[in-house]
DSSP file (Angstrom, degrees, kcal/mol; ACC not computed):
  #  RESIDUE AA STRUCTURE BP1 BP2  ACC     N-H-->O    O-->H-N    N-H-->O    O-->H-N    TCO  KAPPA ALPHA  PHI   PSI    X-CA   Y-CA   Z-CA
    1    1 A X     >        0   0    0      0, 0.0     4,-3.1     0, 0.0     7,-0.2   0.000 360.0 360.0 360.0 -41.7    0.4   -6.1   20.2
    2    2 A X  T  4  +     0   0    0      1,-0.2     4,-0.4     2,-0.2     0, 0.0   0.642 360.0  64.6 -88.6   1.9    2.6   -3.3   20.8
    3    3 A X  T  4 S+     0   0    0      2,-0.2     3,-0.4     3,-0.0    -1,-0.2   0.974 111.9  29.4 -63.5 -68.0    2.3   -4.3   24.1
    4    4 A X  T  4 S+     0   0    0      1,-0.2     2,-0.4    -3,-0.1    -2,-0.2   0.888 134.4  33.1 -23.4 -82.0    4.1   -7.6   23.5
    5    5 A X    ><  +     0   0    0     -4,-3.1     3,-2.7     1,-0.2    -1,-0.2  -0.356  58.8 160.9-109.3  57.8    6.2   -6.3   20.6
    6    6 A X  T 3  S+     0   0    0     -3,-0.4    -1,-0.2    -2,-0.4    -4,-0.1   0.130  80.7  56.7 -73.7  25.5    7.2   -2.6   21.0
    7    7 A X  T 3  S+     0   0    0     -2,-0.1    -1,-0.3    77,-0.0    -2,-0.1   0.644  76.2 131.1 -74.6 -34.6   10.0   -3.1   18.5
    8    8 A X  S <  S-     0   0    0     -3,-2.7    73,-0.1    -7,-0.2    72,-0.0   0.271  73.3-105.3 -31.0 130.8    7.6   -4.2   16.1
    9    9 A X        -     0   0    0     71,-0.1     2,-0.3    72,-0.1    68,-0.0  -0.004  36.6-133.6 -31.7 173.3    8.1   -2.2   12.4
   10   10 A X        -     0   0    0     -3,-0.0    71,-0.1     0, 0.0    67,-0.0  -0.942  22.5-117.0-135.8 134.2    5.1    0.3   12.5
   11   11 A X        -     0   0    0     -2,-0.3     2,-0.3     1,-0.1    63,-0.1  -0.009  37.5-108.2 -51.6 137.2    3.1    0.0    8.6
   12   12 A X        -     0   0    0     62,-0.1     6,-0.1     1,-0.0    -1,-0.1  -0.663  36.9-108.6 -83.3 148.9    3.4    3.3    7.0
   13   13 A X        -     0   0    0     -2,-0.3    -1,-0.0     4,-0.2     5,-0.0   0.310  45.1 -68.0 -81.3-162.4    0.1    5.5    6.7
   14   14 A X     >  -     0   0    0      1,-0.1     4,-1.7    56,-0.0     5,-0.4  -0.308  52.0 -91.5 -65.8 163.7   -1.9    6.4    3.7
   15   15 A X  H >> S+     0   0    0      2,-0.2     4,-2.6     3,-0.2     3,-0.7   0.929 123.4  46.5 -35.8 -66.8   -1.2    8.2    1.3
   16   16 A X  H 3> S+     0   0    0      2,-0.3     4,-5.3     1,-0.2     5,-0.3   0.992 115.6  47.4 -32.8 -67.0   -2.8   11.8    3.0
   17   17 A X  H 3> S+     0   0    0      1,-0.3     4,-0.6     2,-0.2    -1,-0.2   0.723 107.1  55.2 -76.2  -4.3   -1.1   11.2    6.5
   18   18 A X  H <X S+     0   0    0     -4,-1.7     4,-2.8    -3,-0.7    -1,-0.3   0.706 107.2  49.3 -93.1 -20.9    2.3   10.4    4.8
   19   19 A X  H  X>S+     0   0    0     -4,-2.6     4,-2.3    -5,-0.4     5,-0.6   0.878 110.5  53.6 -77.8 -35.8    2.1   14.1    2.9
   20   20 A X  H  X5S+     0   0    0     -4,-5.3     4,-0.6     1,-0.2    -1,-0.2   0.987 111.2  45.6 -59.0 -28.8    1.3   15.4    6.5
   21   21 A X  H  <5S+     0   0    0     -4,-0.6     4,-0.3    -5,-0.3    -1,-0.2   0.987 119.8  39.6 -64.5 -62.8    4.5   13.6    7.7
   22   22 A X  H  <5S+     0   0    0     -4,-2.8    -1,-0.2     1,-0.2    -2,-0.2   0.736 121.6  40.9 -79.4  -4.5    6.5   14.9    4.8
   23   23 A X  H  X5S+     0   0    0     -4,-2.3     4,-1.0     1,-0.1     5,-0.4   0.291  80.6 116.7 -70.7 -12.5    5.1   18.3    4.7
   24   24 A X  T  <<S+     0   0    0     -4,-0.6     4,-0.4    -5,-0.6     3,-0.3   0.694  72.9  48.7 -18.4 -74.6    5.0   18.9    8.5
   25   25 A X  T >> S+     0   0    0     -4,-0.3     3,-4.3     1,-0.2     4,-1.8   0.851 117.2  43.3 -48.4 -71.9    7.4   21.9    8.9
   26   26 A X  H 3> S+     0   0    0      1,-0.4     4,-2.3     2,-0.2     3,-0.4   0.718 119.3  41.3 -45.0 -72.4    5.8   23.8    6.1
   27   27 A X  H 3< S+     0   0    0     -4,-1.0    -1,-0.4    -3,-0.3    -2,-0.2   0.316 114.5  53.5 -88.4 -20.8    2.3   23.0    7.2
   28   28 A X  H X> S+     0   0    0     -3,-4.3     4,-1.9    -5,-0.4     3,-0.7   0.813 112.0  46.9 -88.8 -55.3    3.5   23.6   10.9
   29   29 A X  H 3X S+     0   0    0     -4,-1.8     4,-1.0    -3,-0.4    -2,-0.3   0.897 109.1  53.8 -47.5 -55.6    4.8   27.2    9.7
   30   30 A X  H 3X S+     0   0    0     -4,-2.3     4,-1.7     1,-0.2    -1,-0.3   0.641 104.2  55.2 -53.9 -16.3    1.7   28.0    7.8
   31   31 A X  H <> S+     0   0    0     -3,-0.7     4,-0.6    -5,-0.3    -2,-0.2   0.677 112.6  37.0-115.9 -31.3   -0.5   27.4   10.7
   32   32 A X  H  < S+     0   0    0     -4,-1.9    -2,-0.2     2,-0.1    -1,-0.2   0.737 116.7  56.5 -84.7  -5.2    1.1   29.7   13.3
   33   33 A X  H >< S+     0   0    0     -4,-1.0     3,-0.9    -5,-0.2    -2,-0.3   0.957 119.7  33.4 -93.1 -55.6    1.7   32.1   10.2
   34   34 A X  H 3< S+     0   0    0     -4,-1.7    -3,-0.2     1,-0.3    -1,-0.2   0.549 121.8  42.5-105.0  -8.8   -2.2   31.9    9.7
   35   35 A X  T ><  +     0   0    0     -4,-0.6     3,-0.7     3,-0.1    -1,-0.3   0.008  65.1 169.8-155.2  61.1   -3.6   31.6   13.1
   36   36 A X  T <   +     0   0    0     -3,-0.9     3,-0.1     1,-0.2    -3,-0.1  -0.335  69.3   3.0 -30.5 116.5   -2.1   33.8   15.7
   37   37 A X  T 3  S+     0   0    0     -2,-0.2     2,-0.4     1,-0.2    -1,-0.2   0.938  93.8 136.3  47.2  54.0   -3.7   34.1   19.2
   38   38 A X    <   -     0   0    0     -3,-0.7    -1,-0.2     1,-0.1    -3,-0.1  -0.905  57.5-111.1-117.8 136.1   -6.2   31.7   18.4
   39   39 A X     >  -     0   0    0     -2,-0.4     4,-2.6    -3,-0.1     5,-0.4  -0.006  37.2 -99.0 -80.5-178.6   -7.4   28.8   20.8
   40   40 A X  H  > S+     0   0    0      1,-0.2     4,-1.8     2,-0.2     5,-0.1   0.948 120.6  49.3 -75.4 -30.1   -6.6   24.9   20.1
   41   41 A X  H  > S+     0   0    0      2,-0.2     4,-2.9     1,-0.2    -1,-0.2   0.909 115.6  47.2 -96.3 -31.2   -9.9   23.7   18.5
   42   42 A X  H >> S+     0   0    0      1,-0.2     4,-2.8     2,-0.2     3,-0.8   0.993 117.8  46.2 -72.3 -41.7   -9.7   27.1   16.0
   43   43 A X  H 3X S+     0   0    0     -4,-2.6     4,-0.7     1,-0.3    -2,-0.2   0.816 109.8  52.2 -53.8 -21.7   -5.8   26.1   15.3
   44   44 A X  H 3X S+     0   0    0     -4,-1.8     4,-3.7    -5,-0.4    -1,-0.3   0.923 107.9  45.8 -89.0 -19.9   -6.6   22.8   14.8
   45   45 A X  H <X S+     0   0    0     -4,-2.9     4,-3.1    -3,-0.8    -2,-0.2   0.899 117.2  48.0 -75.7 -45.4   -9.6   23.4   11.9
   46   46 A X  H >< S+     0   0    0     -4,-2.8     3,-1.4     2,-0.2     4,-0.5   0.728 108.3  55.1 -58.0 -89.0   -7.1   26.0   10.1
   47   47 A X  H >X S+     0   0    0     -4,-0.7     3,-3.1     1,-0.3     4,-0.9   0.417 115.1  40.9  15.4 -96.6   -4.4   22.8   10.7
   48   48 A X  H 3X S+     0   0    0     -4,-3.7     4,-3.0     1,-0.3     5,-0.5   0.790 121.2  40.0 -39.6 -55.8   -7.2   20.7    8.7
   49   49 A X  H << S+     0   0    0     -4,-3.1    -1,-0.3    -3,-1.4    -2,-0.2   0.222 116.0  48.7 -80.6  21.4   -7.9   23.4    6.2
   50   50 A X  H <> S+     0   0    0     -3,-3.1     4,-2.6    -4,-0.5     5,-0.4   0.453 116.9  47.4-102.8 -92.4   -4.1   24.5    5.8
   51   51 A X  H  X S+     0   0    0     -4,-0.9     4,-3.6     1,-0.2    -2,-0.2   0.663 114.7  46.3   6.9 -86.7   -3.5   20.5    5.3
   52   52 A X  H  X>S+     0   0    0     -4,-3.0     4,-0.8     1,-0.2     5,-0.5   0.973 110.6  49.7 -41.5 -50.3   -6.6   20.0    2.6
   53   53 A X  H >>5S+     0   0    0     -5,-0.5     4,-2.2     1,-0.2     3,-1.3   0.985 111.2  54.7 -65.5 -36.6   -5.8   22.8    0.7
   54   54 A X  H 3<5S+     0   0    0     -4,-2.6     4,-0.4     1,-0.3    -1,-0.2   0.952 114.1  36.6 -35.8 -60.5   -2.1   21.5    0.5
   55   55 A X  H 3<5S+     0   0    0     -4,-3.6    -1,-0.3    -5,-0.4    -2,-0.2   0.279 108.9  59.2-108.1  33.4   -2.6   18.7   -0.5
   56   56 A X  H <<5S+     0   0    0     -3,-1.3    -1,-0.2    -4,-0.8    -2,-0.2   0.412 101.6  62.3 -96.6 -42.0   -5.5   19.4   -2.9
   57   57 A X  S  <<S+     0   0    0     -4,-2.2    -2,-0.2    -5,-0.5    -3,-0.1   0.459  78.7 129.3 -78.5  -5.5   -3.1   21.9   -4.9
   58   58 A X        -     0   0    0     -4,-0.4     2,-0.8    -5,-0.1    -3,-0.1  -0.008  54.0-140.3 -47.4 134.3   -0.7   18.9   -5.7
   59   59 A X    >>  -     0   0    0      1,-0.1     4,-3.5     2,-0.1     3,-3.0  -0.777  25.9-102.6 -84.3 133.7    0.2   18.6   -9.2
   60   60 A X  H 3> S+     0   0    0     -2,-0.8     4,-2.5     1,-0.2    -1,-0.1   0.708 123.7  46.9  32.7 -97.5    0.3   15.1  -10.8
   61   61 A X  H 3> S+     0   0    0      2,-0.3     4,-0.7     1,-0.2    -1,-0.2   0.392 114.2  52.0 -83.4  -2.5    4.0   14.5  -10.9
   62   62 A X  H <> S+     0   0    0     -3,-3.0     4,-0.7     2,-0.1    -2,-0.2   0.760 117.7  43.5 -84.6 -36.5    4.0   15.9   -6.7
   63   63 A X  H >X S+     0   0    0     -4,-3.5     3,-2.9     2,-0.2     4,-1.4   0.983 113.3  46.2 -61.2 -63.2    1.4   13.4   -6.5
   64   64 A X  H >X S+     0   0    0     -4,-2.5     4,-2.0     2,-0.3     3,-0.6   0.878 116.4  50.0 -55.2 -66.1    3.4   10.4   -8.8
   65   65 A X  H 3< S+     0   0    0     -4,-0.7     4,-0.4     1,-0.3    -1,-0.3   0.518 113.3  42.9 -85.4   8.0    6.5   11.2   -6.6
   66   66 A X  H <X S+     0   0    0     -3,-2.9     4,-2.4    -4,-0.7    -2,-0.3   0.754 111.7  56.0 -72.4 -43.6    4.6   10.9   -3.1
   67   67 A X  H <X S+     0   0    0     -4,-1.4     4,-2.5    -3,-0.6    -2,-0.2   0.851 108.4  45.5 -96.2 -45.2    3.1    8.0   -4.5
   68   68 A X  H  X S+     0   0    0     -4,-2.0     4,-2.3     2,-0.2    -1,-0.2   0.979 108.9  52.1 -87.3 -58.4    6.6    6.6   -5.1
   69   69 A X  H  > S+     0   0    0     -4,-0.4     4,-1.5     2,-0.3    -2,-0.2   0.996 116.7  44.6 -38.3 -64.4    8.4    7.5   -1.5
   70   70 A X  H  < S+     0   0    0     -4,-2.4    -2,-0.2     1,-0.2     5,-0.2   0.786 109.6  51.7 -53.2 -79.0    5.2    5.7    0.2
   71   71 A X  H  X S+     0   0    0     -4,-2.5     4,-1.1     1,-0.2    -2,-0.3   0.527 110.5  50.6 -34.9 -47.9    5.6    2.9   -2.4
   72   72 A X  H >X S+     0   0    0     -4,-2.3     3,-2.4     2,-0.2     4,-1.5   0.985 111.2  53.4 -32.2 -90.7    9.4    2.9   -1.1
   73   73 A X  H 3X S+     0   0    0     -4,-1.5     4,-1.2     1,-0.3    -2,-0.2   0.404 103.2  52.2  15.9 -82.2    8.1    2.7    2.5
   74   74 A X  H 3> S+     0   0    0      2,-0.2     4,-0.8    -3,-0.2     5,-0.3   0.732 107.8  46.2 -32.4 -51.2    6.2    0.2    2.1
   75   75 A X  H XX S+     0   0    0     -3,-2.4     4,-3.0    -4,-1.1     3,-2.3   0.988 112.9  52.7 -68.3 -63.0    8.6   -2.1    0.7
   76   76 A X  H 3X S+     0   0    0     -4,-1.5     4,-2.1     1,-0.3    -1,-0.2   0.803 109.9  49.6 -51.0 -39.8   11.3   -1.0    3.4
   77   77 A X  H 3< S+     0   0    0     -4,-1.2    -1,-0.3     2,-0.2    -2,-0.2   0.329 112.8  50.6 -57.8  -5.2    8.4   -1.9    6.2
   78   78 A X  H <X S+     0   0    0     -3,-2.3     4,-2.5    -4,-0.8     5,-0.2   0.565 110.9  46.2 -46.6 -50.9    7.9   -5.4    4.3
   79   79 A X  H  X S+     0   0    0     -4,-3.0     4,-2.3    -5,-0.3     5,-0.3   0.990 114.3  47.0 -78.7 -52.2   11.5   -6.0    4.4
   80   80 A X  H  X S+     0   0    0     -4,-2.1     4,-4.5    -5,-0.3     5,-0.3   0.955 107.1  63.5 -31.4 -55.0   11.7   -4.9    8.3
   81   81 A X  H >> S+     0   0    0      1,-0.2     4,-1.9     2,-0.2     3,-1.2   0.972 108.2  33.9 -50.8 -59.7    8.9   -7.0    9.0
   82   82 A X  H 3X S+     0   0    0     -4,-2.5     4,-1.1     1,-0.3    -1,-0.2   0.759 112.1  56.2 -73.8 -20.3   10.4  -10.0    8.1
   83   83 A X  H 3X S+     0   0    0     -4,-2.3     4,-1.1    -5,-0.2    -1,-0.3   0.871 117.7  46.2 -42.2 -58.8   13.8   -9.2    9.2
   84   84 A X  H << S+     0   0    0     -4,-4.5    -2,-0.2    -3,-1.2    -1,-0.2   0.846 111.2  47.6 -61.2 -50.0   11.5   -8.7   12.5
   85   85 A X  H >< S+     0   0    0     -4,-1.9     3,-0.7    -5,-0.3    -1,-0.3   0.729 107.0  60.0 -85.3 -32.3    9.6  -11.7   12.2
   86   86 A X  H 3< S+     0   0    0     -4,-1.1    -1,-0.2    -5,-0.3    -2,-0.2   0.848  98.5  54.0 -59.6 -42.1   12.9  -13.8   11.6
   87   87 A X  T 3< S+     0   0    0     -4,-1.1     2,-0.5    -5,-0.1    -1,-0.2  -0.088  83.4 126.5 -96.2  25.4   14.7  -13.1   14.8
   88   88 A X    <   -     0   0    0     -3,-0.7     5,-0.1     1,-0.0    -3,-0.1  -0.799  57.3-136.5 -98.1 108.9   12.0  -14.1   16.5
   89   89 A X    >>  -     0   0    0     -2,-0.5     4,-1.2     1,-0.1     3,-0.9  -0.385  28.2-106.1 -74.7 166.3   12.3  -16.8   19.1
   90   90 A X  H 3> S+     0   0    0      1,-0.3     4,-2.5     2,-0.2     5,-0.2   0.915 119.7  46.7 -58.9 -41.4    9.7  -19.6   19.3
   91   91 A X  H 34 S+     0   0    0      1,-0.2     4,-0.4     2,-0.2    -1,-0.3   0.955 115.5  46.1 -65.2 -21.8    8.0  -18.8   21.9
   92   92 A X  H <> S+     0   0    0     -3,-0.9     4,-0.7     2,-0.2    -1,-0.2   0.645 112.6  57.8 -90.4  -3.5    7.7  -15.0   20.6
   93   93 A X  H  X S+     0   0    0     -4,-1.2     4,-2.3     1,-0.2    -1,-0.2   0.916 102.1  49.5 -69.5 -51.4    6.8  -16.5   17.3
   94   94 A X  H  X S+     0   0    0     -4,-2.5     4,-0.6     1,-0.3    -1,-0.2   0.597 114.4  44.7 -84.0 -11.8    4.0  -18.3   18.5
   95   95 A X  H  4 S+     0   0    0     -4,-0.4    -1,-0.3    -5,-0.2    -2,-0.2   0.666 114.7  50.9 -99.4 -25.5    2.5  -15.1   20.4
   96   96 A X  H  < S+     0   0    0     -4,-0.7    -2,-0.2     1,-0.2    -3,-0.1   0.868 114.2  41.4 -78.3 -37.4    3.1  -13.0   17.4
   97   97 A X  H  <        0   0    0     -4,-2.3    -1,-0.2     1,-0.2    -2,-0.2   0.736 360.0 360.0 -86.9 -11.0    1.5  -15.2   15.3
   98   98 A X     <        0   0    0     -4,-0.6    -1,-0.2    -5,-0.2    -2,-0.2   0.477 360.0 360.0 -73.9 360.0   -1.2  -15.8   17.7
């Protein structure tokens, strides 16, 4: 598919991997802060356990107003899509829908 349509909208992830997206820097910072001279597979299990604990410690209302930016997202990748899906000539309509 993206072969075919590398313009194509891309869906936005779940909930988890959109807080890694909007947390990145922070979560990028912590993780050289916390694991100096250290080889890739141990940076990458602090990464994961920086990550969990992040987003474990959420309150509520951090959750409720993630919850609502994806929910935005979405809607804006809905609207893309079809925007996408409009301008679509027959013949790339019929492969897209195929």
């Amino acid at each position: 598919m993206d072969d075919l349509f590398p313009n194509r909208p891309k869906p936005p992830p779940t909930l988890y991997f959109f807080f890694s997206q909007v947390n990145a820097e922070t979560i990028k910072a912590k993780v050289e802060e916390a694991s100096k001279d250290q080889n890739a597979a141990k940076k990458f299990r602090i990464r994961s356990s920086i990550h969990k604990e992040m987003y474990d410690d959420m309150t509520e209302k951090e959750t409720k107003k993630l919850t609502k930016k994806l929910e935005k997202a979405k809607r804006k990748y809905e609207l893309d899509q079809q925007e996408f899906e409009n301008n679509l000539s027959d013949e790339k309509r019929y492969q897209f829908e195929r």
